[in-house]
N, C-alpha and C positions, 0 to 999 in steps of 0.2 A: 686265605691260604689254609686255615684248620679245615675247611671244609673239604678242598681237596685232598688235604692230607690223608683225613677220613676212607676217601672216597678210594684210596688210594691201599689205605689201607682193606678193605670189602676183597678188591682185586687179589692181595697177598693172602689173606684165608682162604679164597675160593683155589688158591695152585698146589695144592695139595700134591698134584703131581704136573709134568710140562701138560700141559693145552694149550687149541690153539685160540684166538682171540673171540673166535664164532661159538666155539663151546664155553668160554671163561662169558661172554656177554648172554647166551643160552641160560647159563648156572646161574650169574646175577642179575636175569630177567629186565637185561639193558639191549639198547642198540648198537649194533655196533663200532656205530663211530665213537658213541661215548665212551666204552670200553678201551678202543683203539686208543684214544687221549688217556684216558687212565692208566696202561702199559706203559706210552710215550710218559709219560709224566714219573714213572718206578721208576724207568730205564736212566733218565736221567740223573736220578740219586743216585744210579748204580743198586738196585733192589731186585729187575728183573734183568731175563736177557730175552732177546727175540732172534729166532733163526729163523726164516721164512716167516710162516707165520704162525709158529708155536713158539709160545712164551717160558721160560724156567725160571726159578729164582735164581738169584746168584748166589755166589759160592762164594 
């Protein structure tokens, strides 16, 4: 689980402002799916939000 965490955390520095999941995986030189799972994984704590497919932090 720490490692996810982690991993999770990379995602949260890189949203500097909303992007969408192709640019945030772009920025941390990932694929997409991995990316994809690492939003899925914020979202769940309640840390990101995803509209289509641009991501924001939450409020």
């Amino acid at each position: 689980m720490t490692t996810r965490y982690y991993r999770g955390l990379e995602v949260l520095y890189a949203l500097d402002e909303p992007k969408t999941v192709e640019k945030l995986s772009t920025a941390l030189e990932l694929d997409i799916e991995e990316c994809a799972d690492r939003v899925t994984y914020l979202e769940v704590f309640d840390r990101v939000s995803k509209v289509g497919e641009t991501v924001y932090l939450a409020k």
